[in-house]
Phi, psi and omega in degrees: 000101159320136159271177194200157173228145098277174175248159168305159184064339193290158186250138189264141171253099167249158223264133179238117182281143154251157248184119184224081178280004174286185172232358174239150166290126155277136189259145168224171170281144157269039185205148164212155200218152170261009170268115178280157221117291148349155170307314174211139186207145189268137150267152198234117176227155179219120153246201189250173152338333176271308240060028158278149155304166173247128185313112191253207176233136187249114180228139129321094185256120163285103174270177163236174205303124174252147164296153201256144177178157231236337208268193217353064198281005121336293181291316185288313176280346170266016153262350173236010202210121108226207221257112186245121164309160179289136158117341214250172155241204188183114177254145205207124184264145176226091162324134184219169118211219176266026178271312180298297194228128162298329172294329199301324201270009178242126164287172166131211205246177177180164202242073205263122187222160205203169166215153188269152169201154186190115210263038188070178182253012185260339187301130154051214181272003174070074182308338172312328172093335188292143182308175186258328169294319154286326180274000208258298198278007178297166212236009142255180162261172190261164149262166194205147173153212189195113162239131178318156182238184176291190177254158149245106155305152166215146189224136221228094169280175151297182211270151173063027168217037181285149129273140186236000000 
C-alpha cells in the first residue's frame, strides 16, 4: 500500500493503471471518470483510521441522445476505445480533494480505496451512435466488470508540517 503526506487543501493526484494481463488484445476506454455513466469510472471511498466514511460526492453523467450511424464509426471508436495488447497498460491521472471527500480538508490518517469499472462497449444505448451489429462484429471484445484497485494510505498534516 503507498503511502502519501499531503498538506491540507493540496489536491491528491492518484495514479490509475489499466492493465491487459490476458493473452488477446482488448479494447477499453481511454478516459476514466469519477462520474459513473462513462465508459469507464472509479468508485472511490476514503475512510479515516476509525473506519468512517467520508462524505464523498456522487456524480452522475447524463449524455444527451446521438443519433445513430454507422459512418465514421472509426473516429468515433477510436475516440472512447482503445485497443490495449497483452503485456501493455493505459496510466491515468485522478484528481481528488476535499471538494470530492470533506476528510481531505482535515489532518489525519486515512485510507483510500476504489474500484474500476466498466460496462462494456456494448452497454445501453452506447454513446458512440454505432449500430449493435458493428460493434458486435469488430474482430476484438471490450472489457467489461469491476475490480478493486490497490488501497493508498494517506496522511493529511496542517499547512508547514508536510513530510515527503
Amino acid at each position: 500500500m503507498p503511502k502519501r503526506t499531503v498538506t491540507v487543501g493540496q489536491v491528491v493526484h492518484v495514479e490509475v493503471r489499466v492493465s491487459n494481463t490476458g493473452d488477446a488484445p482488448t479494447l477499453v476506454p481511454n478516459t476514466v471518470s469519477t462520474a459513473s455513466g462513462g465508459f469507464a469510472y472509479l468508485e472511490l471511498e476514503l475512510t479515516d483510521a476509525h473506519g468512517h466514511s467520508s462524505g464523498g460526492t456522487v456524480m452522475i453523467a447524463d449524455y444527451p441522445p446521438v443519433e445513430q450511424s454507422d459512418g465514421n464509426a472509426a473516429a468515433k471508436l477510436l475516440g472512447s476505445w482503445t485497443l490495449l495488447y497483452p503485456q501493455t497498460s493505459l496510466l491515468f491521472d485522478i484528481p481528488i480533494d476535499k471538494a470530492t471527500f470533506t476528510f481531505l480538508g482535515k489532518p489525519g490518517k486515512y485510507t483510500l480505496s476504489a474500484a474500476y469499472a466498466s460496462n462494456g462497449i456494448l452497454y445501453g444505448r452506447n454513446t458512440l451512435g454505432l449500430s449493435k451489429e458493428l460493434l458486435s462484429s469488430l474482430p476484438y471484445s471490450s472489457w467489461h466488470g469491476k475490480v478493486s484497485t490497490n488501497e493508498i494510505s494517506l496522511t493529511i498534516v496542517p499547512p508547514n508540517k508536510t513530510k515527503k
